[in-house]
Each structure stands twice: as structure tokens, then as C-alpha cells.
N, C-alpha and C positions, 0 to 999 in steps of 0.2 A: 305315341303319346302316352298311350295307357304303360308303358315299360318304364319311358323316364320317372310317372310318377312314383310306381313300383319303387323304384330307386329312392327315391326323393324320400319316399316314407320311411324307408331301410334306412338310412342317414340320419333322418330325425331320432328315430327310437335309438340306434347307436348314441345319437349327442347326450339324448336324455339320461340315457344309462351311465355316459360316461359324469352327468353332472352329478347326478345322484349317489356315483364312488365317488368322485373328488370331495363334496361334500361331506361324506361321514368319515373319509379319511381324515379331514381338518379339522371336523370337529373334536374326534379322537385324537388325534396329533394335542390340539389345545387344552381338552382336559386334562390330559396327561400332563402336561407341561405347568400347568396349574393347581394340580394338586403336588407336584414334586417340589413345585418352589414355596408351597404352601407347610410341604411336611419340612423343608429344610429351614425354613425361617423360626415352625416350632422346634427342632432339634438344637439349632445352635442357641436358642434361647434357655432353652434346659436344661443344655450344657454347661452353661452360664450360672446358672442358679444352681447344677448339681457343686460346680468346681468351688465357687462361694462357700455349701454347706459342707462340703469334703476338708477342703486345706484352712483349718484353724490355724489364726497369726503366733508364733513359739512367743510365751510370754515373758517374764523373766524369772518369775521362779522357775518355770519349766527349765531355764538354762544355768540354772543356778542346781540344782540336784544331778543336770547332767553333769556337771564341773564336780560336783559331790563325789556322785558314783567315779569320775575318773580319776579323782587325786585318791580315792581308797583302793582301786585297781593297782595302782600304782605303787602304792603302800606295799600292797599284797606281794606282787611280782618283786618289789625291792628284799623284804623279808624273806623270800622263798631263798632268792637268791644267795643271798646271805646263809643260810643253813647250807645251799649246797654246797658253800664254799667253805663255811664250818666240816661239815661231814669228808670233804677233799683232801682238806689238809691232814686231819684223822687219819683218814686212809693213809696218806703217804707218809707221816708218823711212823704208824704200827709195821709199815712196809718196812722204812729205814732203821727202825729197832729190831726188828728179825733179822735184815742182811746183820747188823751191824753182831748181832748174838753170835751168828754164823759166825763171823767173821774171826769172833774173838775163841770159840769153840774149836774152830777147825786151825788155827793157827799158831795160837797160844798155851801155854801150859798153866793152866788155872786160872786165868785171868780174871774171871768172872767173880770169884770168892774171895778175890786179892781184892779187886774193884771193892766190893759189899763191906771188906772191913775194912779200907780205910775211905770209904765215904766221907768221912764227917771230916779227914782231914785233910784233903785236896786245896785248898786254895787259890795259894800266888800261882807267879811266873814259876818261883822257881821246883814249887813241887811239879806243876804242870811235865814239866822238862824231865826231871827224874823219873814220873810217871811213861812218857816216853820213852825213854833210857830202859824202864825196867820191862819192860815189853819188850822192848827188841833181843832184850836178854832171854829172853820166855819164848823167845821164837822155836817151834818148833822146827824138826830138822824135814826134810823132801821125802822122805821114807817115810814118817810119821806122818804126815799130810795126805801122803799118796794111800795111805792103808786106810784114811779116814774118809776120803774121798769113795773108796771102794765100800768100807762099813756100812758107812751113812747114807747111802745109794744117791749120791749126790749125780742131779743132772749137768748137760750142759746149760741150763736157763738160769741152775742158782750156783754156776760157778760166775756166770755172764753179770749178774746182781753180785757178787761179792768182788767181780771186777772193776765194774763203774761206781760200787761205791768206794772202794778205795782211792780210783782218782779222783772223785767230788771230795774226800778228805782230804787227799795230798797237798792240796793247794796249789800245785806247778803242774808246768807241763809234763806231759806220760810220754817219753817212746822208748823204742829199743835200744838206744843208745845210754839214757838216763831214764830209768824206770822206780818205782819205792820199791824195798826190799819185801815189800807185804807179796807185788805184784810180780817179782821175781822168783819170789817161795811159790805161789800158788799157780805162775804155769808152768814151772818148774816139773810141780808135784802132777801136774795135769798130763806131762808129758811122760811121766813115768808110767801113770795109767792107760793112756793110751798105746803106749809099746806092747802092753800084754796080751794075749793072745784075747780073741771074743770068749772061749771055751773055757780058759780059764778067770776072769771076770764075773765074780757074782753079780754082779752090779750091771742087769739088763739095761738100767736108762743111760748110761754112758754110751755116745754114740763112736770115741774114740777118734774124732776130730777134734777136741775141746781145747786141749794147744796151739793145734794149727789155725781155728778158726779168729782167736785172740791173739795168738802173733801177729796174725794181718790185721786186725782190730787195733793194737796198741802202735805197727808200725804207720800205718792212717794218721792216728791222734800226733803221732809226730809233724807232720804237717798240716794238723789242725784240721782234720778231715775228720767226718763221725760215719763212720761207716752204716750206721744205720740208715742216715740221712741219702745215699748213695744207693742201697738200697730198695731204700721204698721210692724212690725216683727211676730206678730200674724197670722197679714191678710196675708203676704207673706206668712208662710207658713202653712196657711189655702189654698192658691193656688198650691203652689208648693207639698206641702204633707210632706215638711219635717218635721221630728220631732227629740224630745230634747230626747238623750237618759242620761242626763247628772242628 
């Protein structure tokens, strides 16, 4: 008897103990749960009233100065542009008056002091013609070209500019079969330089390809190829690794 109660009492104080965890679990579990939903109902409230005093309504002057400031941007960027297309053309100007100097220096026999005195009286058709006429006559001879070539330490780059611009002059087609007489003197004369030994060539920057590289140049232009364009479509894709499966 005395054992059962033994027991009995062992059970009680367990139960007690266990009411007395479950209760301050719950009440803790609840406080908890009631201040969280206490702090979040003040958060989103004051979220509310931050987002309010944060995001002022765009008014209409405000969109009205921004349209300001972008039509003068615009201004801006227009006029830049405009100069760089002034300052381009310049450039390619003073380019095409130097070939064209060259051109008349290294080809002609005085041309240039012929040109200056009769400025003033070029006009028509028909002096234009005669002014042609008297140049070709003024042509110097392939011996004479080729000596100035060597003088002048003429490269292959400003023989290559005194090449294209004689075909942007000519007004027809370039090839080997029908060529201008400008472009038959001048690789003519290139070819002559290039036969000479390296040793005896004062003229370092001649690479002594300058003929050959333009006979294949002017034979292209006959099929309306630009060898340039062949070229740099090469090197791209020498880089890139594409190839022609065509």
C-alpha cells in the first residue's frame, strides 16, 4: 500500500511539473506572437506614411524643364556633330590637294606655274579640253618618273594615293586592258624602280613590290573588285576564324 502511494505521489509532482512547462511555454509562444503582429502592423503603417512623404507627384513644370534640358542636349549633340563633319571634309580636302600636287609634280612638266598663269582664264568647255590636251603633252617620259620616284623617296602608300586618285578622276572604268595614260606612266615608272637592285636604290622606303602589288590592284578594279575590301575581309576572318564554305 505504502509503494502504490509512493508512486501515486511520483505522478502527481511529474503532472504538476509538466503543467507548469506547458504553461509558460504558451504564454511565451503568445507574447511572442503578439508583439510580432503588433510591431508589423506598426511597420507597414510607416511604410505608408514614409512612401507618401518620399515619392512627390512630377508636376508640370518639373516636365516641362526636363523637355528643356532635352531639346538643348539635343541641340548640343546636333551642332558637335555638324563640326565634326565640317572638320572631315577639311581633312579630306587638304588630303586630295596634296595627292593631286603630287600628282601634277611627279608627272608633268611644269604644270603647276602653267596652271597659276593661266588661272584667270580657264572657263568653257572648250579651254577645259585644251587644258587636258596640254598635259598629256607635258607628260613626262618613265625614265623621268622613275628618277623622281627614287629622288623624292617616294613610298609605296603615296604611290597607292596617287593611284586611286587618278581613278576617282578618270571617271570610267580602270583595268589592265583599258587603263588612263596617267596610270600607265606611273606603274610603268614603278616598274622600273623596282627592277633595280636594293644596293643600288637610295630610296630606303621603296619596298620594290610597288608594280606588282598594283597590277593586281588595277587587274581586280577590272572586275569591279576593290581589293582593299578583299582584304580586310581576309584579315577579319584571319581573326575571327570564319571560313568560306561557299
Amino acid at each position: 500500500m505504502h509503494h502504490f502511494l509512493a508512486r501515486a505521489n511520483v505522478f502527481l509532482v511529474l503532472l504538476g511539473l509538466a503543467d507548469c512547462c506547458f504553461g509558460f511555454n504558451y504564454l511565451s509562444i503568445t507574447c511572442r506572437l503578439s508583439i510580432s503582429a503588433t510591431s508589423k502592423s506598426s511597420l507597414f503603417g510607416n511604410g505608408k506614411l514614409a512612401r507618401s512623404e518620399k515619392d512627390p507627384a512630377t508636376t508640370t513644370d518639373d516636365a516641362v524643364a526636363l523637355l528643356s534640358q532635352a531639346q538643348a542636349l539635343r541641340a548640343q549633340a546636333s551642332a558637335l556633330q555638324q563640326q565634326l563633319d565640317r572638320e572631315k571634309e577639311e581633312r579630306i580636302r587638304k588630303e586630295r590637294e596634296k595627292v593631286d600636287s603630287l600628282i601634277d609634280a611627279l608627272l608633268f612638266h611644269g604644270v603647276n606655274k602653267d596652271a597659276s598663269a593661266r588661272g584667270g582664264t580657264m572657263g568653257g568647255g572648250d579651254d577645259v579640253a585644251l587644258q587636258a590636251k596640254s598635259k598629256q603633252q607635258l607628260l613626262r617620259t618613265e625614265e623621268q618618273v622613275a628618277t623622281l620616284l627614287v629622288s623624292k623617296r617616294m613610298s609605296y602608300e603615296m604611290v597607292n594615293q596617287m593611284f586611286d586618285r587618278i581613278c576617282e578622276l578618270s571617271n570610267r572604268p580602270q583595268s589592265i586592258d583599258s587603263c588612263s595614260p596617267l596610270l600607265s606612266l606611273l606603274l610603268d615608272a614603278a616598274c622600273t624602280v623596282d627592277c633595280l637592285e636594293r644596293k643600288d636604290n637610295p630610296n630606303k622606303r621603296w619596298n620594290h613590290r610597288v608594280e606588282r602589288d598594283l597590277r593586281r590592284k588595277l587587274f581586280a578594279l577590272g572586275y569591279g573588285i576593290r581589293i582593299e575590301d578583299v582584304e580586310e575581309k581576309n584579315r577579319v576572318r584571319t581573326i575571327t576564324g570564319e571560313k568560306d564554305y561557299l
